[in-house]
N, C-alpha and C positions, 0 to 999 in steps of 0.2 A: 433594392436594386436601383441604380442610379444608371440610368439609359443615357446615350448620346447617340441619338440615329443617324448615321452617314449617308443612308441610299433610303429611297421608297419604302422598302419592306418594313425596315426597322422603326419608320414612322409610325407604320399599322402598329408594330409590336408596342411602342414604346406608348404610343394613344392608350393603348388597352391595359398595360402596368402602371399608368396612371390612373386611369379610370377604376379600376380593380384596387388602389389602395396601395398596390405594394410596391411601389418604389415611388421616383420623382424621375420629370426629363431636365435634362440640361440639356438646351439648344448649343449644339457643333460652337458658333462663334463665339457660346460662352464657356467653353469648357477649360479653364483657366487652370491649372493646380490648383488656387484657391477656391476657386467656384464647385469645381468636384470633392473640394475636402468638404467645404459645407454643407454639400448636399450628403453626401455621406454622414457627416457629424447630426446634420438633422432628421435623419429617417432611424440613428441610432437612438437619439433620442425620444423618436416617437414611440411611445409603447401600444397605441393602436395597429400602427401601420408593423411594427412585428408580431404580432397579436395575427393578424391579416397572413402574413406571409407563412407563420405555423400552421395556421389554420391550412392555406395551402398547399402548403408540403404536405402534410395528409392527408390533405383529401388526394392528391397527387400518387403519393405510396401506394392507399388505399386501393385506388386503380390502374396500380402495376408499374406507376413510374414511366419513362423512358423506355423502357424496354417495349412496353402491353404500345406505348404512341406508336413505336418503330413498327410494330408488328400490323398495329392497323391501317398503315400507310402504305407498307407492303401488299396487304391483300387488296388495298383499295386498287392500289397501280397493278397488282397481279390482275386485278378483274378489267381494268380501262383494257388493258394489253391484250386480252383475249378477247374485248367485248360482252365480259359479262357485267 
């Protein structure tokens, strides 16, 4: 994954898909054509960092993907909403 974070949030995101190994940041002012190909050509070449990112799709799957996230987000705001 090759992040450019435009607003706050995606800083947080973009901190933690570095630190985790699987992707790289390209800082906004650098994000050139050429700057983005190479940060792409070089995460394709890393065999650790997609090593990392399989790794993480599984364990991902494993715990229901997307779906099993939405759901637990749901009940969380279900419970704030009611006060439980």
């Amino acid at each position: 994954m090759v992040v450019v974070p435009q607003i706050p949030e995606c800083k947080v995101v973009a901190r933690r898909v570095a630190a985790l190994g699987l992707g790289t940041v390209v800082p906004p002012a650098e994000a050139s054509g050429e700057r983005l190909r190479a940060a792409v050509t070089g995460l394709l070449a890393d065999d650790a960092a997609i090593d990392r990112v399989r790794r993480m799709r599984e364990r991902t799957w494993a715990a229901g993907g997307a779906t099993a996230a939405a759901e637990q987000v749901e009940k969380r705001l279900a419970g704030v909403q009611t006060g439980g």
